[in-house]
N, CA, C and O atoms as a Tinker XYZ file with bonds, in Angstrom:
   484  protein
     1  N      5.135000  -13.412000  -12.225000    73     2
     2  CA     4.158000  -13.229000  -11.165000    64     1     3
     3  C      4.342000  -11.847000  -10.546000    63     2     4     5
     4  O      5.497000  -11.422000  -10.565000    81     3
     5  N      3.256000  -10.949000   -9.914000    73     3     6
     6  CA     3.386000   -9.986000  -10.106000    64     5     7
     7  C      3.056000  -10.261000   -8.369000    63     6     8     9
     8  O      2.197000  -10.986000   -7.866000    81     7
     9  N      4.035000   -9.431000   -7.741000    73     7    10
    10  CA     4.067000   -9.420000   -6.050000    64     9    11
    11  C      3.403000   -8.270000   -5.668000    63    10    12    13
    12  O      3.138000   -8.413000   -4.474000    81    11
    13  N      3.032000   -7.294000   -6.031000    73    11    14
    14  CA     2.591000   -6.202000   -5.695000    64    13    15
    15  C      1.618000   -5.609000   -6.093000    63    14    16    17
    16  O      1.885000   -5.078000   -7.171000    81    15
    17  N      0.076000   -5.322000   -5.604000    73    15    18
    18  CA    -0.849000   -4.279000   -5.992000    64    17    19
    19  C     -1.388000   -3.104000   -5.839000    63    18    20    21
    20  O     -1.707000   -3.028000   -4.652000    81    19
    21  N     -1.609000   -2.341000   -6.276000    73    19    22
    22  CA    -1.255000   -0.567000   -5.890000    64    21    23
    23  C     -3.118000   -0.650000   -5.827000    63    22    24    25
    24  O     -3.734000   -0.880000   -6.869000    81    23
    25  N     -3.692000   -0.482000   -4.796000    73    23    26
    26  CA    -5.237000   -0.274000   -4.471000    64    25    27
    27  C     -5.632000    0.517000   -5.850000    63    26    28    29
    28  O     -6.170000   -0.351000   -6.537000    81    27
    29  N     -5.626000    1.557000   -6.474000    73    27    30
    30  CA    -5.554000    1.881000   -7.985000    64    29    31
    31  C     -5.596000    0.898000   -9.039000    63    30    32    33
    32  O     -6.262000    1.070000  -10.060000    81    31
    33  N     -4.819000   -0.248000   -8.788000    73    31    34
    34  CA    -5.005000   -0.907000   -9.684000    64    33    35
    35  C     -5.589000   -2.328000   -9.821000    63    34    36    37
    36  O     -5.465000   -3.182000  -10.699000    81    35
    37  N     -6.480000   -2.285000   -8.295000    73    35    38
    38  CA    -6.982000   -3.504000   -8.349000    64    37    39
    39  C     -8.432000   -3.455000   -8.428000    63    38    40    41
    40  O     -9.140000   -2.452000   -8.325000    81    39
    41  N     -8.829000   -4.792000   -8.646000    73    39    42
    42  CA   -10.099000   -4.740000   -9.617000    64    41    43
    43  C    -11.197000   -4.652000   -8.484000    63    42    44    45
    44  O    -10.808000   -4.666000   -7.317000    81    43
    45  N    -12.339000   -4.575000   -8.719000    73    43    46
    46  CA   -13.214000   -3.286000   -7.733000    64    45    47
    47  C    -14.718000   -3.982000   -8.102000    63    46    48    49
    48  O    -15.249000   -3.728000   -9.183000    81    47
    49  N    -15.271000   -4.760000   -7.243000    73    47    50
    50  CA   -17.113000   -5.339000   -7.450000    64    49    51
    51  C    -17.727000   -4.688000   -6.674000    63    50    52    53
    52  O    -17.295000   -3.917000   -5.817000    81    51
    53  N    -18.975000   -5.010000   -6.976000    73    51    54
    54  CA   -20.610000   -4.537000   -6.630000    64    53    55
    55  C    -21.084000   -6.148000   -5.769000    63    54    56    57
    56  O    -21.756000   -6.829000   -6.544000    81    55
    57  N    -20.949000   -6.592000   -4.889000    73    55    58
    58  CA   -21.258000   -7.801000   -4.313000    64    57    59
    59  C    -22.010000   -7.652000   -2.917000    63    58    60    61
    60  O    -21.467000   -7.342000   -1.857000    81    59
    61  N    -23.314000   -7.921000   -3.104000    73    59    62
    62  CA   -24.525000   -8.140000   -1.644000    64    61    63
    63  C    -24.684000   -6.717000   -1.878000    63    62    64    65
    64  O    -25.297000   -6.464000   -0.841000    81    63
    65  N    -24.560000   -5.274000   -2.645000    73    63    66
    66  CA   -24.256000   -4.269000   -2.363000    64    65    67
    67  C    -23.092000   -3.368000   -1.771000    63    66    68    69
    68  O    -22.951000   -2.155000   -1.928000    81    67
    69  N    -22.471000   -4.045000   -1.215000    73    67    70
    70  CA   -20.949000   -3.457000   -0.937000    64    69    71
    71  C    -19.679000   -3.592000   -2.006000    63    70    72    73
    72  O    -19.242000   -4.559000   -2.630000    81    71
    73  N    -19.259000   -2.115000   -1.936000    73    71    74
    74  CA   -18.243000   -2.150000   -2.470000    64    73    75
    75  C    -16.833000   -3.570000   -2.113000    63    74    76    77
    76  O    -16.409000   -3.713000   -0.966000    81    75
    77  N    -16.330000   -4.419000   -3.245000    73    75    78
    78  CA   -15.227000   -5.314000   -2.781000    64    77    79
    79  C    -13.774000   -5.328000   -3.427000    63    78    80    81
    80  O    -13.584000   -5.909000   -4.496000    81    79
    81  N    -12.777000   -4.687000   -2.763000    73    79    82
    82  CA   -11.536000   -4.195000   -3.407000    64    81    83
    83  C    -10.622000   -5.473000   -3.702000    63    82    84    85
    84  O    -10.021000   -5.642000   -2.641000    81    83
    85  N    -10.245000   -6.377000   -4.531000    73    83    86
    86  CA    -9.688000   -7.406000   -4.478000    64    85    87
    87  C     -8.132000   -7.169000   -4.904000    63    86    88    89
    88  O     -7.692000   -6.548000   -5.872000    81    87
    89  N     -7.441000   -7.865000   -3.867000    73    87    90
    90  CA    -6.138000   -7.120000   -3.914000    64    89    91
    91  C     -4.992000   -8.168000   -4.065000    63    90    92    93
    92  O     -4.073000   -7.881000   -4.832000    81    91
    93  N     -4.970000   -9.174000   -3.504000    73    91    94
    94  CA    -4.646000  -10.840000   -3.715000    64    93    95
    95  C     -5.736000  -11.699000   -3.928000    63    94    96    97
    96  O     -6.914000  -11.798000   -3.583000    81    95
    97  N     -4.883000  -12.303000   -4.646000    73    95    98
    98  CA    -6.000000  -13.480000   -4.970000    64    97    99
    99  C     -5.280000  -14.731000   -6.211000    63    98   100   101
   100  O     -4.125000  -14.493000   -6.564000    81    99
   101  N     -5.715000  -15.525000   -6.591000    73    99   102
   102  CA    -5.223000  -16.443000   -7.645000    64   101   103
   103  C     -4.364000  -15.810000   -8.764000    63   102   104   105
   104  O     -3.292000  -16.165000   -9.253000    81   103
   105  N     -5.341000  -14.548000   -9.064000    73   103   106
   106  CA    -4.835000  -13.909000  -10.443000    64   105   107
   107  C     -3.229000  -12.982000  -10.295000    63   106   108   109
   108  O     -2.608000  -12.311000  -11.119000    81   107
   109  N     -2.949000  -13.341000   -8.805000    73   107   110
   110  CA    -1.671000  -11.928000   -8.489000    64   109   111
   111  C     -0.774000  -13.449000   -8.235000    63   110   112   113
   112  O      0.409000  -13.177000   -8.032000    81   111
   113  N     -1.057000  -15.047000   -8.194000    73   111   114
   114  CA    -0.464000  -15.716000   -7.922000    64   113   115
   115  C     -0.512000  -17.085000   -6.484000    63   114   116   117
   116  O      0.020000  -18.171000   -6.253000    81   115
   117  N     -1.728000  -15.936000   -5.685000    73   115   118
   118  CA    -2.118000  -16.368000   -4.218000    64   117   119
   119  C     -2.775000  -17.583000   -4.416000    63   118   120   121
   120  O     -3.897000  -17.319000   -4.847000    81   119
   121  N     -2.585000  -19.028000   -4.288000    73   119   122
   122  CA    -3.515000  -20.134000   -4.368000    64   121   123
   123  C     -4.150000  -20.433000   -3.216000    63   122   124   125
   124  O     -5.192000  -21.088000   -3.246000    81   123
   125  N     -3.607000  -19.993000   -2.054000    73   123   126
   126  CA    -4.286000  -20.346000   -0.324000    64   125   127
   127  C     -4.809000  -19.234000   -0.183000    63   126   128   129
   128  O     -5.860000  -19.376000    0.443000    81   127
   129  N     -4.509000  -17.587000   -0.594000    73   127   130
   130  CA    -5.403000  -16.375000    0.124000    64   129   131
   131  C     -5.324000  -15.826000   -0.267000    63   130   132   133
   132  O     -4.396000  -15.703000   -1.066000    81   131
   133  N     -6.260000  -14.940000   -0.066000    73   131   134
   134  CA    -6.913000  -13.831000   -0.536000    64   133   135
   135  C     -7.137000  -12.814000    0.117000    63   134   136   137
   136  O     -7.700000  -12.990000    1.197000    81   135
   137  N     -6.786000  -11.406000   -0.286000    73   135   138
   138  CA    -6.941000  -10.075000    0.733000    64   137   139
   139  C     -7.617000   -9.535000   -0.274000    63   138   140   141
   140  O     -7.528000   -9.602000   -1.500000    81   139
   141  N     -8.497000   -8.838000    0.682000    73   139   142
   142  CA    -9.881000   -8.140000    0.171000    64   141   143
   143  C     -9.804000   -6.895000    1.005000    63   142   144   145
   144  O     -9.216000   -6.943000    2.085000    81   143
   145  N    -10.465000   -5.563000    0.497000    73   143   146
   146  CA   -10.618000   -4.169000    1.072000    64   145   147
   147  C    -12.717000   -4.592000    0.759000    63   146   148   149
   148  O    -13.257000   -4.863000   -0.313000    81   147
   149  N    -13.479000   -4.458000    2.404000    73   147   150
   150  CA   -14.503000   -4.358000    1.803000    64   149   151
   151  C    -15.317000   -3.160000    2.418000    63   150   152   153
   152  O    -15.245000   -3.100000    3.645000    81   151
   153  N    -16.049000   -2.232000    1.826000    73   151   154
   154  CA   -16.803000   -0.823000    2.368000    64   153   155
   155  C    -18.247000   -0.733000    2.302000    63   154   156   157
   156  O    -19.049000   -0.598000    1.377000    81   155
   157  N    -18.309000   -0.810000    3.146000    73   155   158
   158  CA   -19.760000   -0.722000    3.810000    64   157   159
   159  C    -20.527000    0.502000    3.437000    63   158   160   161
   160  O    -19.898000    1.348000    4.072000    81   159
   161  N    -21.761000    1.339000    2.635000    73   159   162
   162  CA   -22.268000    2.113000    3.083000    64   161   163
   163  C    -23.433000    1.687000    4.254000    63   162   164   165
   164  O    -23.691000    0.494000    4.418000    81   163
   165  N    -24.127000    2.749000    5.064000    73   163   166
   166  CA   -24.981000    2.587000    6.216000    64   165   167
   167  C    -25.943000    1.893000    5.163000    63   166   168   169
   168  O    -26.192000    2.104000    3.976000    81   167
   169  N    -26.381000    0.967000    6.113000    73   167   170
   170  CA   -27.354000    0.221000    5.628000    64   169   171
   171  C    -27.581000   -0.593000    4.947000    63   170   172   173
   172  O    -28.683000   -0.889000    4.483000    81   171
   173  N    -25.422000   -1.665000    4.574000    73   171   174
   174  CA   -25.571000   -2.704000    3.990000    64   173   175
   175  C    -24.670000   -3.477000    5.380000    63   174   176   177
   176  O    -24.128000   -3.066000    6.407000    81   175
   177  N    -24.845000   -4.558000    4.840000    73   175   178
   178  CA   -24.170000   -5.728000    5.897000    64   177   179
   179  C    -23.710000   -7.248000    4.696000    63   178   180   181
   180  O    -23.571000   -7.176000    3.475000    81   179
   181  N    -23.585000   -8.355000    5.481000    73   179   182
   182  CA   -23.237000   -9.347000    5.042000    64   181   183
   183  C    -24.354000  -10.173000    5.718000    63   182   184   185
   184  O    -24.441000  -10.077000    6.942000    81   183
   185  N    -25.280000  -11.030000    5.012000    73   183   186
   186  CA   -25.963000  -11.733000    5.229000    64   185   187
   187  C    -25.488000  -13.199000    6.447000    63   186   188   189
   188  O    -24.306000  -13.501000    6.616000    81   187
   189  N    -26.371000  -13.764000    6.996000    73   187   190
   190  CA   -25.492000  -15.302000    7.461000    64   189   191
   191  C    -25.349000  -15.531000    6.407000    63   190   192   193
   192  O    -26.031000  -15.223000    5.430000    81   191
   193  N    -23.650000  -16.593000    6.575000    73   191   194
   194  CA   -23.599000  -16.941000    6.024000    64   193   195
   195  C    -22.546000  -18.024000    6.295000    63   194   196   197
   196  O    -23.124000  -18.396000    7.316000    81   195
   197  N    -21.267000  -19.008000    6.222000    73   195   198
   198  CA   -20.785000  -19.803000    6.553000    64   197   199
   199  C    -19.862000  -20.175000    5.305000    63   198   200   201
   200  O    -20.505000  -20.181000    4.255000    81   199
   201  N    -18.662000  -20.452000    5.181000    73   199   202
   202  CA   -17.645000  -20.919000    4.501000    64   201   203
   203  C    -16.941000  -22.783000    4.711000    63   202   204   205
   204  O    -16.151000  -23.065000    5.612000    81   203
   205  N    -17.299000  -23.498000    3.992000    73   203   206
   206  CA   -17.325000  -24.993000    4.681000    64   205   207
   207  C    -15.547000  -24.883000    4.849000    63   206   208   209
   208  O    -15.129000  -25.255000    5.946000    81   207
   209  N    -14.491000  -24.395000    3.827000    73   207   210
   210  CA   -13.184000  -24.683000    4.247000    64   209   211
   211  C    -12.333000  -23.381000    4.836000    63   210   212   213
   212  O    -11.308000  -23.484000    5.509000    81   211
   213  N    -13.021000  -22.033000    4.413000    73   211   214
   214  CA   -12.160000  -20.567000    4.851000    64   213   215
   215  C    -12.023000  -20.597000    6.303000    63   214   216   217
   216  O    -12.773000  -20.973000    7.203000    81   215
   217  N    -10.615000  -19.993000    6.271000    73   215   218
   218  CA   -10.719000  -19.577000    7.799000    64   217   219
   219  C    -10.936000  -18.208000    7.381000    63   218   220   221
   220  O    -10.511000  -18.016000    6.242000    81   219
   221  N    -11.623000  -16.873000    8.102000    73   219   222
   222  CA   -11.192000  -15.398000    7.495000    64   221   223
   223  C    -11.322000  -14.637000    8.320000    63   222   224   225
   224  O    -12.264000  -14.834000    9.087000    81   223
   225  N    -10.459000  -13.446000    8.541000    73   223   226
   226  CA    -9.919000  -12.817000    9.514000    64   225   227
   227  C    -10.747000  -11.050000    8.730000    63   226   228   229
   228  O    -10.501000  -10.618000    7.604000    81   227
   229  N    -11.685000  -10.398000    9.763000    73   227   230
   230  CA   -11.925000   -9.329000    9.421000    64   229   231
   231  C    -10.842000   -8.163000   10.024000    63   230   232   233
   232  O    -10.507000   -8.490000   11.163000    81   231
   233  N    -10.386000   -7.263000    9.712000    73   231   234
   234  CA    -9.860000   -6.096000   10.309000    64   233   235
   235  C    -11.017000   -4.767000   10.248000    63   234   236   237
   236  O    -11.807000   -4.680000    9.308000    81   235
   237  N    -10.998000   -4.040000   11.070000    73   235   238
   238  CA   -11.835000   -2.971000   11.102000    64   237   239
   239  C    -10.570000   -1.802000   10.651000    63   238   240   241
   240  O     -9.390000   -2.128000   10.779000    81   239
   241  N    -10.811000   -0.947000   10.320000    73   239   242
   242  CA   -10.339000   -0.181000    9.176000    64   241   243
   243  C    -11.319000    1.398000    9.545000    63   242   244   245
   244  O    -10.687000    2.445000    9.688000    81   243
   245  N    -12.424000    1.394000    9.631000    73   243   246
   246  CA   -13.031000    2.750000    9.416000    64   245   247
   247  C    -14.638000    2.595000   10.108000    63   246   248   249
   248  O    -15.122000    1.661000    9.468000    81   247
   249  N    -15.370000    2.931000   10.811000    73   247   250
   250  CA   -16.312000    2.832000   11.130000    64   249   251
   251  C    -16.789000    1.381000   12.475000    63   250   252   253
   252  O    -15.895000    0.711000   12.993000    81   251
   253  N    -18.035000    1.197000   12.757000    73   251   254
   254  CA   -17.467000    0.091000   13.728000    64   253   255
   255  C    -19.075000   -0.739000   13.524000    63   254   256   257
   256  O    -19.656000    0.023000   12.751000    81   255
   257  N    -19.659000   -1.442000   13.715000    73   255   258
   258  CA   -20.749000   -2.605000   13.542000    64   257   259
   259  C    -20.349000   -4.092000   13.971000    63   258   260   261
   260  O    -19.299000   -4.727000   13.873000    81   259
   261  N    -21.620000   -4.390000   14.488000    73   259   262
   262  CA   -22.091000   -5.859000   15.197000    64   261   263
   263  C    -21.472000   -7.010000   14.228000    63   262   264   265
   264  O    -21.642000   -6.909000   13.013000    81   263
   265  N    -20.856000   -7.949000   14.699000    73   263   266
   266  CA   -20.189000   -9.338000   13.803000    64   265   267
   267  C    -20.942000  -10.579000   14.301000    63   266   268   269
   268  O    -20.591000  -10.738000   15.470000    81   267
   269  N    -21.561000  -11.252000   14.048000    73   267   270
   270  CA   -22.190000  -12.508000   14.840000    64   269   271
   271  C    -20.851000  -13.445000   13.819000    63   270   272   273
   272  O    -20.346000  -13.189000   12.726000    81   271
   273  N    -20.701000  -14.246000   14.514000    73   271   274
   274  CA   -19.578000  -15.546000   15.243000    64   273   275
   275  C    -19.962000  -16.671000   15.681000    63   274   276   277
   276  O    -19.461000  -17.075000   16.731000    81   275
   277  N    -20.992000  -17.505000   14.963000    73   275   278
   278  CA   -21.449000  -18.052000   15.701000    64   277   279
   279  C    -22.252000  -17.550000   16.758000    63   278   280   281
   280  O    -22.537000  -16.353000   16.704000    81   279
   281  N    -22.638000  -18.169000   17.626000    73   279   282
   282  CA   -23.468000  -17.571000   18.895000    64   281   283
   283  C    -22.972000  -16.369000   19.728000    63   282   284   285
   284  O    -23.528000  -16.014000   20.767000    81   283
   285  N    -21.574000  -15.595000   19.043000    73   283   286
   286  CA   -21.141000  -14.923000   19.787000    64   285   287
   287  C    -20.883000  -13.951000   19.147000    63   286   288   289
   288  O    -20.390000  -14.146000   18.036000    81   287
   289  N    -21.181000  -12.149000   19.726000    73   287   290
   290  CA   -21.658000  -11.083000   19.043000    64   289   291
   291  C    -20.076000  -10.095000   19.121000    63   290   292   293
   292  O    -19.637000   -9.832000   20.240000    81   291
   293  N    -19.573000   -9.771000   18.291000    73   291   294
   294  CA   -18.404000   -8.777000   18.524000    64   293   295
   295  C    -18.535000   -7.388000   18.403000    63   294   296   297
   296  O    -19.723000   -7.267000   18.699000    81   295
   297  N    -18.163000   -6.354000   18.190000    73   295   298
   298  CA   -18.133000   -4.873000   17.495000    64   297   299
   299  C    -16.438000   -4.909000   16.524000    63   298   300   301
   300  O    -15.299000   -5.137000   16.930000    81   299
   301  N    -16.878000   -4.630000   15.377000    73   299   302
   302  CA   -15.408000   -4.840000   14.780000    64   301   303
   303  C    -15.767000   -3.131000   14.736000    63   302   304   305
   304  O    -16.810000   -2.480000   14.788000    81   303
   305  N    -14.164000   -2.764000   14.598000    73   303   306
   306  CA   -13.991000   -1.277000   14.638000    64   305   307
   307  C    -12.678000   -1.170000   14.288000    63   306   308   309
   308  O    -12.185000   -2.270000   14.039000    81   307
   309  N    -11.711000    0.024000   14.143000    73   307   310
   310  CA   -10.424000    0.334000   13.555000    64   309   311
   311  C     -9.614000   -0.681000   15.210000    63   310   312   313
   312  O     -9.819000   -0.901000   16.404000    81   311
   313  N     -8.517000   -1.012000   13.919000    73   311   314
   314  CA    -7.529000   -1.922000   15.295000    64   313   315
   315  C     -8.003000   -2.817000   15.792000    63   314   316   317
   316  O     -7.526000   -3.180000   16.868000    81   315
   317  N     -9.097000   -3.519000   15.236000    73   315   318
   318  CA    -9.569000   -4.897000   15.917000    64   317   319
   319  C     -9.931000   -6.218000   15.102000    63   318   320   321
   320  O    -10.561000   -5.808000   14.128000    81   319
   321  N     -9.870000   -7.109000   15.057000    73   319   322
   322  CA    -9.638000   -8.281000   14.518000    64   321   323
   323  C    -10.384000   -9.210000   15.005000    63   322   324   325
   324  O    -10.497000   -9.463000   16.204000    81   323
   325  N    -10.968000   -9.803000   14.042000    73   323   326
   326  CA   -11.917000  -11.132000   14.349000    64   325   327
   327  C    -11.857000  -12.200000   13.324000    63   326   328   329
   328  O    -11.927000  -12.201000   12.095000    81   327
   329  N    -11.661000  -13.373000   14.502000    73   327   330
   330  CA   -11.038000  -14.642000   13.243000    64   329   331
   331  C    -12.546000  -15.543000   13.269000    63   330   332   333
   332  O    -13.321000  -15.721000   14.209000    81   331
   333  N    -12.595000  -15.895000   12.220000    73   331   334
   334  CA   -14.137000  -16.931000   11.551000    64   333   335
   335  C    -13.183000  -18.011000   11.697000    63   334   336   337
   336  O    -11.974000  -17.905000   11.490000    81   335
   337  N    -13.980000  -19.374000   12.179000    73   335   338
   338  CA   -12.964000  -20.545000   12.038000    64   337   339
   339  C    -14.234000  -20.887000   10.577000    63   338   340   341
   340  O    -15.151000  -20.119000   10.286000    81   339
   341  N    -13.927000  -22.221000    9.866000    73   339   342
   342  CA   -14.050000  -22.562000    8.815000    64   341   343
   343  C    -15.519000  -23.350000    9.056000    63   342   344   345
   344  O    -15.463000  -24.278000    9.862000    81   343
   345  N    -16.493000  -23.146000    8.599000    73   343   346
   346  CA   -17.891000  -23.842000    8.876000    64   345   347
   347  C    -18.890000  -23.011000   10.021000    63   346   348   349
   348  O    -19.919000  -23.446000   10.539000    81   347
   349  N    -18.294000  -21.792000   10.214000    73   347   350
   350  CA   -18.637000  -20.998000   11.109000    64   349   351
   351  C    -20.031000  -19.905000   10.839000    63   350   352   353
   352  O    -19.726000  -18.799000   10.393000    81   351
   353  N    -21.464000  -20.166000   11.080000    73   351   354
   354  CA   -22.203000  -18.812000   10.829000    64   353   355
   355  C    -21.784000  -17.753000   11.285000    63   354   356   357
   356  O    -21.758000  -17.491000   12.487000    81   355
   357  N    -21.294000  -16.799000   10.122000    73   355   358
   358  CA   -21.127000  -15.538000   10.746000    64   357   359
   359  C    -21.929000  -14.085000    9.973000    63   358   360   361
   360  O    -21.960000  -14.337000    8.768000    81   359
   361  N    -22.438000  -12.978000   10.182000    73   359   362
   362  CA   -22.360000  -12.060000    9.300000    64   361   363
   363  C    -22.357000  -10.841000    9.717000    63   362   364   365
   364  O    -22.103000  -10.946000   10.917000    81   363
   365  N    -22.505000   -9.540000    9.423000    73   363   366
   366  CA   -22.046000   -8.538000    9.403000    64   365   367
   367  C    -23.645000   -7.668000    9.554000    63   366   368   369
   368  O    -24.568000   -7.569000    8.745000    81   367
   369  N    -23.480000   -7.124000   10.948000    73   367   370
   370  CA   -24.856000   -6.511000   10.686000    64   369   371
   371  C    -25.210000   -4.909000   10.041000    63   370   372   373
   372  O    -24.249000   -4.197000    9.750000    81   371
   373  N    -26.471000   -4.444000    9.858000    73   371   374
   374  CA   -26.395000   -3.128000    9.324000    64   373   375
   375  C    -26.037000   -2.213000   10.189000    63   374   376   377
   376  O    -26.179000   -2.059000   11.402000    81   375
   377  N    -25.529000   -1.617000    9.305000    73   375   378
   378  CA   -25.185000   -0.090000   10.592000    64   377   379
   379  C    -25.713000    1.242000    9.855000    63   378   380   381
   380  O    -26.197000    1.429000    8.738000    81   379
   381  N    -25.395000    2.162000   11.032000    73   379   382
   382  CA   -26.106000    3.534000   10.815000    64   381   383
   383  C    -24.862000    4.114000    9.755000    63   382   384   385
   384  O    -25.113000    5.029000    8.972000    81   383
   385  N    -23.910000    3.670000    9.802000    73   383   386
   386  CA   -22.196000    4.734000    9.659000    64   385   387
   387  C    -21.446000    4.007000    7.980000    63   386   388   389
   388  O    -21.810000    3.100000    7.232000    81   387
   389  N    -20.979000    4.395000    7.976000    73   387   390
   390  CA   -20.017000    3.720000    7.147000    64   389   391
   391  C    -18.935000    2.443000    7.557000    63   390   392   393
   392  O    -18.754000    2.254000    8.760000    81   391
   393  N    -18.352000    1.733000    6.757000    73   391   394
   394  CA   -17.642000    0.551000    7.615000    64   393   395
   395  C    -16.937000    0.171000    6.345000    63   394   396   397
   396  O    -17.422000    0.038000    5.221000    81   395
   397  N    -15.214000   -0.034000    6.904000    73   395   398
   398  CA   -14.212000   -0.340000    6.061000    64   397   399
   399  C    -13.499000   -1.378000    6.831000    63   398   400   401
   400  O    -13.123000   -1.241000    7.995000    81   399
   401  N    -13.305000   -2.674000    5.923000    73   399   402
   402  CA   -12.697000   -3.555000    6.641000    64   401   403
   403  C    -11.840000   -4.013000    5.563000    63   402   404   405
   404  O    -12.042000   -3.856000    4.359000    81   403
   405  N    -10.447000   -4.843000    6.360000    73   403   406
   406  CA    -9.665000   -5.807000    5.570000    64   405   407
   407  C    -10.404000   -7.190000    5.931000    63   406   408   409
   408  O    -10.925000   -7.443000    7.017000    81   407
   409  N    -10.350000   -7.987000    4.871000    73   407   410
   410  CA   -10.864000   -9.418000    4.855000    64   409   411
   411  C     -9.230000  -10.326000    4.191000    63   410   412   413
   412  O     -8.496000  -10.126000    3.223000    81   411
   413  N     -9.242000  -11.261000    5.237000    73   411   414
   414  CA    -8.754000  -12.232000    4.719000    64   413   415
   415  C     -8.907000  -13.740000    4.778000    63   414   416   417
   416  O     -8.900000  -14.445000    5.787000    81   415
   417  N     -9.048000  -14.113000    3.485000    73   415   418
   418  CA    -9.559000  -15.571000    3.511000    64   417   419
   419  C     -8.510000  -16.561000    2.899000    63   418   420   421
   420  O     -7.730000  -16.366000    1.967000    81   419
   421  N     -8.681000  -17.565000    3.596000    73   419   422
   422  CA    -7.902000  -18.935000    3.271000    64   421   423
   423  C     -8.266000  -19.945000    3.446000    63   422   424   425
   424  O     -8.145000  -20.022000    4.669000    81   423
   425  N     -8.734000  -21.047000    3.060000    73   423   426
   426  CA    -7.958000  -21.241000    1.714000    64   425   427
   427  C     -9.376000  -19.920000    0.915000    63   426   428   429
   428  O    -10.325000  -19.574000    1.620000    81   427
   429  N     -9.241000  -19.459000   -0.362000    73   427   430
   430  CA   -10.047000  -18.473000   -0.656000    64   429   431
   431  C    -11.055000  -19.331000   -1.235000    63   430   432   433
   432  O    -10.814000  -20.362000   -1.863000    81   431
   433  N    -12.353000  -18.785000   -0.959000    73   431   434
   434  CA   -13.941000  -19.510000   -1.190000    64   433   435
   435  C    -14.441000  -18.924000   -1.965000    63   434   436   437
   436  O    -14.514000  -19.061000   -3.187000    81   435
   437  N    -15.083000  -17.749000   -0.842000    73   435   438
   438  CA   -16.255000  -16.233000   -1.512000    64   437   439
   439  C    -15.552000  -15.688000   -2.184000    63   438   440   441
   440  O    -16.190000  -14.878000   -2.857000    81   439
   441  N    -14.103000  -15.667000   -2.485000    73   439   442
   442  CA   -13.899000  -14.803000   -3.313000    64   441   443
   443  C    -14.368000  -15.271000   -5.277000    63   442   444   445
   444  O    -14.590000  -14.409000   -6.127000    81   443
   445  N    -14.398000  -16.538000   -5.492000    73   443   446
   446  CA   -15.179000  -16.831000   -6.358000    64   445   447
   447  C    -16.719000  -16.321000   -6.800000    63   446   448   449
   448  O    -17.122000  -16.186000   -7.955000    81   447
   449  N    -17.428000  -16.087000   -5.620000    73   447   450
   450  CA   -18.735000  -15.642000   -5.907000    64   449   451
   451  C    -18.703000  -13.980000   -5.894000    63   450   452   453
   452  O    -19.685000  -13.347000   -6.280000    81   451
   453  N    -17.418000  -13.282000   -5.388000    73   451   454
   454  CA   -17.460000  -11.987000   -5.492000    64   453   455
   455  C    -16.821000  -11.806000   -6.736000    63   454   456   457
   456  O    -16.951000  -10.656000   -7.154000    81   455
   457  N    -16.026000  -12.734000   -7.633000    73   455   458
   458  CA   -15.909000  -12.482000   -8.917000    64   457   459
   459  C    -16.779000  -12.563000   -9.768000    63   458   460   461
   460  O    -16.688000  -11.998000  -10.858000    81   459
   461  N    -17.870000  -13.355000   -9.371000    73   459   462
   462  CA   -19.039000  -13.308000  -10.665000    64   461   463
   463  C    -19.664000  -12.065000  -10.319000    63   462   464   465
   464  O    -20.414000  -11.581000  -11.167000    81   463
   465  N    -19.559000  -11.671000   -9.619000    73   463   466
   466  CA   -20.146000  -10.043000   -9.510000    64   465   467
   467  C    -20.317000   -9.120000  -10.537000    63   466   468   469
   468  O    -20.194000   -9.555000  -11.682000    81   467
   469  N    -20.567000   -7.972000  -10.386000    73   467   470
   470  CA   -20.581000   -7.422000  -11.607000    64   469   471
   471  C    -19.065000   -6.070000  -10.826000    63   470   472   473
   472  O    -18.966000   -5.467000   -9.758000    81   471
   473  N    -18.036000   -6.167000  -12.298000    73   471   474
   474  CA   -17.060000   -5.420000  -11.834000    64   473   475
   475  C    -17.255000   -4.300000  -12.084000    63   474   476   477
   476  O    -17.457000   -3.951000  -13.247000    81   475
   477  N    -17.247000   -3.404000  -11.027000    73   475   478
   478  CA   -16.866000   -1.981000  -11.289000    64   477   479
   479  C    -16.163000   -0.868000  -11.516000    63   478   480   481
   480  O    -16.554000    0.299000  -11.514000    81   479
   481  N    -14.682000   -1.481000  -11.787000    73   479   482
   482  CA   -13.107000   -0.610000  -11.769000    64   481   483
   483  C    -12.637000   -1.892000  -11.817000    63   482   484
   484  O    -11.425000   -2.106000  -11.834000    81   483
């Protein structure tokens, strides 16, 4: 089992339009989670959307945009953190800027549908 992934060497999708860096996951050994690098250009987002068992934790990383939470609106930005509880509408709105976030999900869901993606690296 391989404990370690060098961003270089992890595998890289085209999913909703955003770039998705997959960095843990089943294939490194992870059966409960999954860490994801995901990059926004201006003018993509994450649709609603809802996870019936993930809990997932965004980190802001680079740029900053609107998070709906349920009925409740955040700004994720560098150094800030927002937890999705599991059955939760949430999504990611468009922005003018660029936007880099860490995602982490558990138990891992979407990351199945970001593997049927089409891979790009």
């Amino acid at each position: 089992m391989k404990h370690i992934t060098r961003i270089e060497e992890a595998a890289v999708y085209k999913f909703l339009g955003h770039k998705v860096i997959v960095l843990v996951d089943e294939e490194k050994g992870a059966k409960n989670v999954a860490l994801m690098i995901a990059h926004f250009e201006p003018q993509q987002g994450v649709p609603l959307h809802s996870h019936v068992k993930s809990e997932e934790i965004y980190y802001g990383v680079e740029g900053s945009r609107m998070v709906y939470v349920g009925d409740k609106r955040y700004e994720i930005r560098p150094n800030v953190a927002i937890y999705i509880p599991p059955g939760t509408l949430h999504k990611i709105d468009l922005g003018d800027e660029p936007l880099t976030i860490i995602a982490i999900e558990a138990p891992p869901e979407r990351i199945y549908d970001i593997k049927k993606a089409k891979r790009i690296q």
